[in-house]
GUMIFI-512196 format. One record per residue (C-alpha): z, x, y; residue in three letters. Coordinates in Angstrom, 2 decimals, padded with zeros to 5 digits. Layout:
N
       Z       X       Y rest
       Z       X       Y  ALA
...
***
This chain:
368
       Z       X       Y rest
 -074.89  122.32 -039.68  UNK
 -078.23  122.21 -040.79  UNK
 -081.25  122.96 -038.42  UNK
 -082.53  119.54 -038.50  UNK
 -079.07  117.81 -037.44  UNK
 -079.09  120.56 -034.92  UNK
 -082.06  119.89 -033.24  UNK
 -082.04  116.31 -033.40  UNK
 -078.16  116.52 -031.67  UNK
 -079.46  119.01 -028.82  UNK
 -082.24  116.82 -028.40  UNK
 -080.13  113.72 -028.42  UNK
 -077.72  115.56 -025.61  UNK
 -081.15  117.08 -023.08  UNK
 -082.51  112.99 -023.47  UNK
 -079.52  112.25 -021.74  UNK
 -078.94  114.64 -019.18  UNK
 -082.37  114.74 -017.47  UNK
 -082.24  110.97 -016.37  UNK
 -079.90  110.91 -013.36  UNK
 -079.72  106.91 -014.02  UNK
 -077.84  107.56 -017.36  UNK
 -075.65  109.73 -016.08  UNK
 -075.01  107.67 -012.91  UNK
 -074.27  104.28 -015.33  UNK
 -072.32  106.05 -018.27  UNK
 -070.06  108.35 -015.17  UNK
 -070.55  106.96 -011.47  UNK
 -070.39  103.43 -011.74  UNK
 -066.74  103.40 -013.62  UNK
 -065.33  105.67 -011.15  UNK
 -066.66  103.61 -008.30  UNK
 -065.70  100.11 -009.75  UNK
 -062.37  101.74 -010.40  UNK
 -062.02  103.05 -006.69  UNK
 -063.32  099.97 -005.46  UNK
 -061.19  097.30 -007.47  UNK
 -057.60  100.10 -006.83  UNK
 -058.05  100.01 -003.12  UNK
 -058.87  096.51 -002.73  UNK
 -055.92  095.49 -005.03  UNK
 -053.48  097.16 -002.74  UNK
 -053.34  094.11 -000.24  UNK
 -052.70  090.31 -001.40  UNK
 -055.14  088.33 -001.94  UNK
 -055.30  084.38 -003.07  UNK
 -054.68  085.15 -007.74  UNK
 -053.52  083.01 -010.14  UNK
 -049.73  082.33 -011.33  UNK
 -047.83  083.65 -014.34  UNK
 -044.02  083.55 -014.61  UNK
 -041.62  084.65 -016.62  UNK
 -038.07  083.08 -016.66  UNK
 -034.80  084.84 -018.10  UNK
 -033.03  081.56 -019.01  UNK
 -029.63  081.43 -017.13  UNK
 -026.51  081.18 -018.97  UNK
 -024.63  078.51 -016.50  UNK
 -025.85  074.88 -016.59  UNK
 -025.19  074.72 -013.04  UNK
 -027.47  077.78 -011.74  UNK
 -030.31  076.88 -010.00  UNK
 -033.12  077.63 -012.03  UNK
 -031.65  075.43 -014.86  UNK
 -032.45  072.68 -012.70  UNK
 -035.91  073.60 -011.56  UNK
 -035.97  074.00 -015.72  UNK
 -034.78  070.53 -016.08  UNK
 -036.34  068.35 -013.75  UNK
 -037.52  065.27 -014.92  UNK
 -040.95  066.57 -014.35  UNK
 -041.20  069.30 -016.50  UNK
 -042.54  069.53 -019.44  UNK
 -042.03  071.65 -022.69  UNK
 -045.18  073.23 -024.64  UNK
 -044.91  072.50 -028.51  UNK
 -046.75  074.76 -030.85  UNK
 -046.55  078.33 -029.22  UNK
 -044.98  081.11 -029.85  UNK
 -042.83  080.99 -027.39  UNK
 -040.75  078.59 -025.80  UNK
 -042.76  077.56 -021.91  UNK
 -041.96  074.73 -019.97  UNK
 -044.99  073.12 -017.62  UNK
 -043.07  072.62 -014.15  UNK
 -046.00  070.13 -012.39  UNK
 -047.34  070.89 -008.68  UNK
 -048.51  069.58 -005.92  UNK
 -050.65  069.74 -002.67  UNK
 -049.11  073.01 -001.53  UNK
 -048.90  075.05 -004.43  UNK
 -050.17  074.91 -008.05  UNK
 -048.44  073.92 -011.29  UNK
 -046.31  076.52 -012.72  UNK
 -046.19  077.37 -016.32  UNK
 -042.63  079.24 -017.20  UNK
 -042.40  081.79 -019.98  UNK
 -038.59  081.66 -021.41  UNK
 -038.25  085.29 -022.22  UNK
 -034.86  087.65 -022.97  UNK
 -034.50  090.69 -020.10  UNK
 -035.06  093.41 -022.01  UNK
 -038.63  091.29 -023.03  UNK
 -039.61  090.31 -019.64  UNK
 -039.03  093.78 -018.17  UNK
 -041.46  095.42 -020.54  UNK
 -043.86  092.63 -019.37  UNK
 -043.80  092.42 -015.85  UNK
 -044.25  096.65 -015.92  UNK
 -046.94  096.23 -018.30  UNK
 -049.23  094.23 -016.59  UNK
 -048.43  091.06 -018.73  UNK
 -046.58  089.20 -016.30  UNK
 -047.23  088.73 -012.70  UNK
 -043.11  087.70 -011.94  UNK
 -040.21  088.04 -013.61  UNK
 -036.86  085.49 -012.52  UNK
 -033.44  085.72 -013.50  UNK
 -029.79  084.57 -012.54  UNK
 -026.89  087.11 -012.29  UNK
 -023.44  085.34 -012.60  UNK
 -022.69  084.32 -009.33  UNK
 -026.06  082.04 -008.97  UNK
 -028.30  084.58 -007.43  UNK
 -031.73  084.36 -008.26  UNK
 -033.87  087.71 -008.71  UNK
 -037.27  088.24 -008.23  UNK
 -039.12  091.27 -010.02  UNK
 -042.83  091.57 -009.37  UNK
 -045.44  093.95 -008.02  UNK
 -045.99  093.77 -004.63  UNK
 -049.42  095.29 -005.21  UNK
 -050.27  092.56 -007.00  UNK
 -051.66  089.38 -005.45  UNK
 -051.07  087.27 -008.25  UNK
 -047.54  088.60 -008.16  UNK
 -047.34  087.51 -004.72  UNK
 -048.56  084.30 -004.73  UNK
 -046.49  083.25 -008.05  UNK
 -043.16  084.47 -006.00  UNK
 -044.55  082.10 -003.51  UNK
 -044.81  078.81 -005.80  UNK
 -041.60  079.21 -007.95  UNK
 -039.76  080.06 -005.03  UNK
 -040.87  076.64 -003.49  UNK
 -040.29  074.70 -006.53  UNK
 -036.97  075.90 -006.71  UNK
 -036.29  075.49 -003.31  UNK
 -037.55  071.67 -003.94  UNK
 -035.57  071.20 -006.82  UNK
 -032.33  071.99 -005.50  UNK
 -032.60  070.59 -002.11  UNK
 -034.32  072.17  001.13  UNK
 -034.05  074.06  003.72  UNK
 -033.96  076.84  000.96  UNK
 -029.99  076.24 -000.38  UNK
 -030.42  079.20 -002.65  UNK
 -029.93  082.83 -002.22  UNK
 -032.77  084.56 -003.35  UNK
 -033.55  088.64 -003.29  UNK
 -036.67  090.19 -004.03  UNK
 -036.67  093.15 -006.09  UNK
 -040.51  094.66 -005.76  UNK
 -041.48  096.95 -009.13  UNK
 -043.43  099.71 -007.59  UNK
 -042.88  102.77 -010.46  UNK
 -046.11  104.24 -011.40  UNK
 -047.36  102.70 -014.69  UNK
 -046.69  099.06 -013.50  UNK
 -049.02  098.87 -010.57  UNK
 -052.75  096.96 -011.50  UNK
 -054.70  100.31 -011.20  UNK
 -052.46  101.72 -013.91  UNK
 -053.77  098.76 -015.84  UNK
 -057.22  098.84 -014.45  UNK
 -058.20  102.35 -015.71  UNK
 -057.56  101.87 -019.27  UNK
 -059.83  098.72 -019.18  UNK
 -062.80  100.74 -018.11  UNK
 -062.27  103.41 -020.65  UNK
 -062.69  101.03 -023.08  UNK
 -064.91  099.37 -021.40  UNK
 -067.16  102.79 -021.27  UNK
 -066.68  103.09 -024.86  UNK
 -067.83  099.84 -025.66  UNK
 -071.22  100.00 -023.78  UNK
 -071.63  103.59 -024.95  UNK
 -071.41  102.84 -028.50  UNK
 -073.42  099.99 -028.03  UNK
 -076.36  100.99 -025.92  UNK
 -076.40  104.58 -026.63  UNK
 -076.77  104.09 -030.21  UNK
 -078.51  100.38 -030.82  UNK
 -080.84  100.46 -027.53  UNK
 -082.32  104.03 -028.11  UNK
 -083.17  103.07 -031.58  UNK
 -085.51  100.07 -030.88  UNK
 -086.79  102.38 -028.03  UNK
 -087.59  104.59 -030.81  UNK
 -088.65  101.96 -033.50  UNK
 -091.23  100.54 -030.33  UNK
 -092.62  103.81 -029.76  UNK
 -093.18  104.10 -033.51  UNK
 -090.92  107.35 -033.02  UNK
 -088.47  106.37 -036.56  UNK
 -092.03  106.36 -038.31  UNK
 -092.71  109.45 -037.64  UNK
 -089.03  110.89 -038.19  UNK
 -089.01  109.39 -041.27  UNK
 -092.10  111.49 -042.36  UNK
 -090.92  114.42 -041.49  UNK
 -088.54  117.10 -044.16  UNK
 -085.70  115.78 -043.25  UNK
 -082.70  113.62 -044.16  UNK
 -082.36  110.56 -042.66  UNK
 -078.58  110.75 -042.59  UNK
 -079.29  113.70 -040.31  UNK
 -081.22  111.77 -037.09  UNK
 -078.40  108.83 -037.35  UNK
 -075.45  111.52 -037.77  UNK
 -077.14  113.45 -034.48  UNK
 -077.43  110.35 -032.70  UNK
 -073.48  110.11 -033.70  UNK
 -072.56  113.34 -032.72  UNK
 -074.45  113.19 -029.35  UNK
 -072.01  109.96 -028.66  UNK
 -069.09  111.73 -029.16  UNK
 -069.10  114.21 -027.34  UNK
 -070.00  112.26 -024.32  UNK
 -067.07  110.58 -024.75  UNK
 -064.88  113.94 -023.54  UNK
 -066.44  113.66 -020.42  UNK
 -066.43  109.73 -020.27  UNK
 -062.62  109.85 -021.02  UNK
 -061.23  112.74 -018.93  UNK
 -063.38  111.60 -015.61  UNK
 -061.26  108.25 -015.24  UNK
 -058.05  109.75 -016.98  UNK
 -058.53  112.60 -013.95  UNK
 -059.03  109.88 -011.50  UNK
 -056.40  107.64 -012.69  UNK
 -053.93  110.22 -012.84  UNK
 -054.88  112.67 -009.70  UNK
 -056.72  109.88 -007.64  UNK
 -054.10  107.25 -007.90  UNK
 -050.46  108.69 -009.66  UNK
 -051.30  107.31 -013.08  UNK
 -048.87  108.35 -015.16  UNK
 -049.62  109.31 -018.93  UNK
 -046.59  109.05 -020.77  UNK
 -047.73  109.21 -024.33  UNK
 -049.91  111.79 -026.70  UNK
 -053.25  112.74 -025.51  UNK
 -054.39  113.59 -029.10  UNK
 -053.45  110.45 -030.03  UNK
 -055.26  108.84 -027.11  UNK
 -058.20  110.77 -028.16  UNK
 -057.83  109.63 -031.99  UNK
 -058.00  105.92 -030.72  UNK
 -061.11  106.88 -028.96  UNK
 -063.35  108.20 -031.40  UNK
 -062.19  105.71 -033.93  UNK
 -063.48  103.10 -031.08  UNK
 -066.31  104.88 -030.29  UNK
 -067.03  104.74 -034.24  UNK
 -066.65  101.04 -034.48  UNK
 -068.75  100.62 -031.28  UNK
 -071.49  102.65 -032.77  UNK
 -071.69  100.87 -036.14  UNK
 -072.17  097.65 -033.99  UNK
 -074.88  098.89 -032.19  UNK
 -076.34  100.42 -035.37  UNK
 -076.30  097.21 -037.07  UNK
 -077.96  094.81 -033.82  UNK
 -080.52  097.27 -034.17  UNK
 -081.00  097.42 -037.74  UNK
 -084.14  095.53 -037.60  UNK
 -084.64  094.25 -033.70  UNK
 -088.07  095.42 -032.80  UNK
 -088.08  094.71 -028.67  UNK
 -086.54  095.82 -025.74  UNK
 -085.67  091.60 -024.95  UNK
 -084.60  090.82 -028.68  UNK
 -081.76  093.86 -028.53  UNK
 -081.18  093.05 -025.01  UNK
 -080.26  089.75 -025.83  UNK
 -077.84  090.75 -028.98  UNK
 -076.45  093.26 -027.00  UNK
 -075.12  091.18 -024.36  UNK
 -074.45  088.06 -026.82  UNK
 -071.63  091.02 -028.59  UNK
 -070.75  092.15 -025.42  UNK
 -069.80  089.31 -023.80  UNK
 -067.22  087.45 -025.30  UNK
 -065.38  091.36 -025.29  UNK
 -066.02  091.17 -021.43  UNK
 -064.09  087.56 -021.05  UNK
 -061.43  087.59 -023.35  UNK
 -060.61  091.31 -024.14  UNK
 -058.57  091.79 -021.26  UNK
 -060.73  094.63 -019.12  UNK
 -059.16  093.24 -015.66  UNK
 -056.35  091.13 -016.73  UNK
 -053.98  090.73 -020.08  UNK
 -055.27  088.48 -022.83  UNK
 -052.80  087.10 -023.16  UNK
 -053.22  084.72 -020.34  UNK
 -055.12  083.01 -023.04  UNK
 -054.09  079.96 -025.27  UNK
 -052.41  080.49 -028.31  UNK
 -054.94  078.83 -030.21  UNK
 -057.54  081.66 -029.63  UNK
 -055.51  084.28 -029.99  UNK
 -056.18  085.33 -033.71  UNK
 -060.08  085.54 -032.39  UNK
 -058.96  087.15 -029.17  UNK
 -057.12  090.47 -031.52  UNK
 -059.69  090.32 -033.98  UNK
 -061.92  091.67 -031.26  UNK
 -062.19  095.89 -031.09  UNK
 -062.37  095.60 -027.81  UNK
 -059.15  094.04 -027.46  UNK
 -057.42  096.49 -030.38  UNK
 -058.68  099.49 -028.16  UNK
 -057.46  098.37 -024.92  UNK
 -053.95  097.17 -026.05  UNK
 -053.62  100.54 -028.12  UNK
 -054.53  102.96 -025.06  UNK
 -052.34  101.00 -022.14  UNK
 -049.37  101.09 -024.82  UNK
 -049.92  105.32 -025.38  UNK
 -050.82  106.04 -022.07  UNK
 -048.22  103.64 -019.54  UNK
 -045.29  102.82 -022.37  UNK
 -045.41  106.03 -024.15  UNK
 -046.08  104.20 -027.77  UNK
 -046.84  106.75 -030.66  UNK
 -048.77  106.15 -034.28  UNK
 -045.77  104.47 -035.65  UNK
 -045.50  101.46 -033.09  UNK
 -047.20  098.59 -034.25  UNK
 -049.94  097.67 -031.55  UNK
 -051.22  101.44 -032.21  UNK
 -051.21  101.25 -035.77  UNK
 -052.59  098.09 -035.91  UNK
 -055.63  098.84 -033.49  UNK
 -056.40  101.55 -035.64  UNK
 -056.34  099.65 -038.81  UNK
 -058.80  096.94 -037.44  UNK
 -061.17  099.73 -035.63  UNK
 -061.64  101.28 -038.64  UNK
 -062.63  098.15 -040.30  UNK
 -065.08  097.42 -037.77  UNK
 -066.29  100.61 -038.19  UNK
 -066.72  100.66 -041.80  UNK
 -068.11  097.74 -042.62  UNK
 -070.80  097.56 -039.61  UNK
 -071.87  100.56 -040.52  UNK
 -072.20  100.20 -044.19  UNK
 -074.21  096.80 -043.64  UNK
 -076.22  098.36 -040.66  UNK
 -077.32  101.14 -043.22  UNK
 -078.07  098.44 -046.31  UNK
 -080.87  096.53 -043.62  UNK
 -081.63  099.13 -041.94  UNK
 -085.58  099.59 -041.11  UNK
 -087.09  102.48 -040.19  UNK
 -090.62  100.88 -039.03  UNK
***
């Protein structure tokens, strides 16, 4: 390492550790929205419904007839087969998923689904959900009225509830990757694009750029300085996830760290190129949060984006916030390696994010 990239990376690290704010932002405010949000989600509240149905073999079971009602109504043009079951004044409409067991298992544990119904052979209807939850709760709450409805009250059908409580399924297991990524995201974005119009206003790149020294060396230091702050920004909520609440980490940690730095890459190249040529405080203020944004809404930091239509969906997982956050809650709560799909795919659009902000932030770059 050259002296120059050395002393711009020290320099880049003691900027950040004498202001208390920075450190409180980039470190205390996760941990605290993640305390916050994990003790607050372990009594019902009033959520919104998702179900998941395992279509019953007999004609005659009860939930074929909730299914079949005159009322409902089949979706055309998704995916996947849902059926639009209509509500009323005491509980909402309900929107049915038509999944197989094995697919609405993995769902319902991953976050992905807030209930999960099926029929065993003698007409028993099954209820699998996270009590935690409130969503959960409240979506037990309006099927199990419709299908009481549909097949004739006072409640005709025997129903059992089968709560999923297993570490890895519960919404603070969900929550924690969310604001890694989320910590990556801002990191990448405000630690790299904001301190360079800081810089660029306090005519600090003009003088840089007259000194002996390569320019690939201040934008490498500024680099370097971001990634090693992510060590600490990861293991703080990985500790509290896993010591504070029983997260469990079932997959690689290298490879958790892999997805990181590739995210932390692609973050950084966007905040290199918003700041390629902004010249105030309000103008990169503005881009900043005009990125950021849409990655807040429809990434899926505090629930699965999935719970979006279909029809956004190819701009939903073109997002790297979205790649990043599907990648780390498959390695870390199902276990998923390099070879399963939503890893290697997150890392194959990551890196394009990466590469080609940064090599068009570098191309319009200004230094004055």
């Amino acid at each position: 390492m050259s002296s120059s990239l050395r002393e711009l990376y020290l320099a880049r690290l003691r900027e950040f550790y004498r202001q208390p704010a920075r450190i409180f932002w980039v470190y205390g405010f996760p941990m605290v929205l993640a305390i916050g949000l994990g003790l607050a989600f372990k009594t019902p509240a009033q959520p919104r419904v998702f179900v998941d149905v395992v279509p019953p073999t007999n004609s005659s079971s009860p939930v074929e007839k909730l299914l079949s009602t005159k009322n409902s109504k089949p979706i055309s043009g998704s995916g996947t087969k849902r059926v639009v079951i209509p509500g009323n004044e005491a509980r909402p409409a309900l929107e049915v998923r038509l999944v197989s067991t094995q697919e609405g298992d993995r769902r319902v544990k991953t976050g992905k689904s807030s209930l999960l119904v099926l029929t065993n052979d003698s007409g028993k209807v099954e209820y699998r959900y996270d009590p935690t939850r409130p969503e959960a709760m409240a979506a037990r709450a309006a099927f199990d009225d419709a299908l009481q409805a549909a097949n004739g009250r006072p409640n005709p059908v025997r129903t059992r509830d089968d709560p999923v409580t297993e570490k890895g399924s519960r919404y603070i297991d969900f929550l924690i990757p969310g604001l890694i990524g989320q910590n990556t995201m801002g990191g990448g974005l405000w630690g790299v694009g904001f301190l360079l119009v800081n810089f660029r206003i306090a005519k600090l790149l003009k003088r840089f750029m007259a000194t002996p020294m390569p320019r690939r060396n201040f934008l490498l230091a500024i680099l370097g300085a971001r990634l090693t702050f992510l060590v600490p920004d990861v293991g703080v909520l990985l500790a509290l996830g896993y010591f504070g609440f029983g997260m469990p980490i079932r997959g690689n940690l290298g490879l958790v760290v892999l997805l990181e730095v590739i995210g932390a890459l692609a973050f950084a190249g966007i905040g290199l190129l918003i700041a390629s040529r902004a010249k105030t405080t309000e103008t990169v203020s503005g881009l900043m949060n005009l990125v950021m944004l849409p990655m807040w809404i429809f990434s899926g930091l505090f629930f699965s984006s999935e719970r979006f239509p279909d029809a956004i969906q190819p701009f939903v997982q073109t997002l790297p916030l979205t790649q990043l956050l599907n990648a780390l809650r498959a390695v870390l709560l199902e276990g998923a390696g390099i070879a399963d799909q939503v890893v290697w795919v997150a890392l194959a659009v990551l890196s394009v994010w990466a590469v080609g902000t940064f090599y068009v932030a570098l191309r319009i770059f200004r230094w004055t």
